[in-house]
C-alpha positions in Angstrom: 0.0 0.0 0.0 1.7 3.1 -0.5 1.0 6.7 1.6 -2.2 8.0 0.6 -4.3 4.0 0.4 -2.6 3.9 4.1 -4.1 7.4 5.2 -7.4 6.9 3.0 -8.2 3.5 5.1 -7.3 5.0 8.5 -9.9 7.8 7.1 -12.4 5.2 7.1 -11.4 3.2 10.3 -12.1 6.1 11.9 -15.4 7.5 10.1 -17.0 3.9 11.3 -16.0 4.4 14.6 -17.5 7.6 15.0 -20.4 6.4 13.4 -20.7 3.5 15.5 -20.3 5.7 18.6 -23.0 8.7 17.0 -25.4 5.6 17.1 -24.7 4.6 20.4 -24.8 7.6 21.9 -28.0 8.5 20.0 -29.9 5.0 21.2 -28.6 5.6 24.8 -31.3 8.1 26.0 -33.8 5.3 25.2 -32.3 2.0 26.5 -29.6 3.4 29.3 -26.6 2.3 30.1 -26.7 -0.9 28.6 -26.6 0.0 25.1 -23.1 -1.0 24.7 -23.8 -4.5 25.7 -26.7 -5.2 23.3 -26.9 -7.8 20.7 -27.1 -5.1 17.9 -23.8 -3.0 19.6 -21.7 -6.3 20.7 -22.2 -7.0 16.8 -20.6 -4.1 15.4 -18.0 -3.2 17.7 -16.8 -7.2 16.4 -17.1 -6.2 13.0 -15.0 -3.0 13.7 -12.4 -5.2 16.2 -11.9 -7.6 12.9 -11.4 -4.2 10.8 -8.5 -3.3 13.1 -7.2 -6.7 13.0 -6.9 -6.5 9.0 -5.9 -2.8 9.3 -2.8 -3.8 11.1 -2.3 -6.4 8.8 -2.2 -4.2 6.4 -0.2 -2.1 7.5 2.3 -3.6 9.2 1.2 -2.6 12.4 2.0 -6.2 14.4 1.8 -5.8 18.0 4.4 -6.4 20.5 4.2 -7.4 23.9 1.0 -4.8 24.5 -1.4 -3.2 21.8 -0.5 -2.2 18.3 -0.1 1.4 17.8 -3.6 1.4 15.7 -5.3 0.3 19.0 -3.6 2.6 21.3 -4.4 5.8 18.8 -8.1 4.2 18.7 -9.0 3.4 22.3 -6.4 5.3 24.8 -5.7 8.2 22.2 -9.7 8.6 21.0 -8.6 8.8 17.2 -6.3 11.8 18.2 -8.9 13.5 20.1 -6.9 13.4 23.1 -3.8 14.4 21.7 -1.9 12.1 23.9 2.0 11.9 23.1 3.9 8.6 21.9 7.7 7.4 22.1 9.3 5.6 19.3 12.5 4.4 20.2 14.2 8.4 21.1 11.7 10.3 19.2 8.8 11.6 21.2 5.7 13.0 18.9 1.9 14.2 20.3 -0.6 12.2 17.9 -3.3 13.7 16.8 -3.8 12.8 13.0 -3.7 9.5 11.1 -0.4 11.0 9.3 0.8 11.0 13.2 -0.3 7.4 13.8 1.2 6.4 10.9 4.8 7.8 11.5 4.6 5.8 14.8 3.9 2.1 12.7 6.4 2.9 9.9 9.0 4.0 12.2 8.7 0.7 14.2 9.2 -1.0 11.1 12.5 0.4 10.7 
């Protein structure tokens, strides 16, 4: 895959997540709490768990001891929403875009 197919399918890694989150979020006010742990819900969130499996496939992302870098920018760093800051062996760089998360994978590869 070269650059742009790597930064278009992060694109769309993270347009289903949001869009799996908008729905639960939206569904919430009606059935509580539990909305996460619905049939429906449990469903996609699998579907989208198998997506990042493939996605790190792809791109070359294999994790380590702990999560891959693709994981850690999806559920600790909330798609760069939180801005957090990763280390790559001396280089330290705040994460906030897929062109961010990507540096971190490609670098590992090196």
């Amino acid at each position: 895959m070269n650059q742009n197919e790597k930064l278009a399918l992060l694109k769309r890694l993270q347009n289903s997540y949001d869009a799996i989150d908008a729905l639960s979020a939206a569904l919430k006010p009606m059935f509580g709490d539990d909305v996460g742990f619905g049939g429906l819900f449990t469903a996609m969130w699998r579907q989208y768990d198998f997506a990042l499996d493939m996605a790190e496939k792809l791109l070359g992302d294999e994790p380590g001891p702990g999560q891959s870098w693709l994981r850690w920018h999806v559920w600790e760093n909330d798609w760069g929403r939180k801005g957090l800051e990763c280390q790559v062996g001396k280089t330290k760089r705040t994460v906030k875009t897929a062109g961010d998360i990507l540096w971190a994978i490609e670098k590992m590869e090196e």
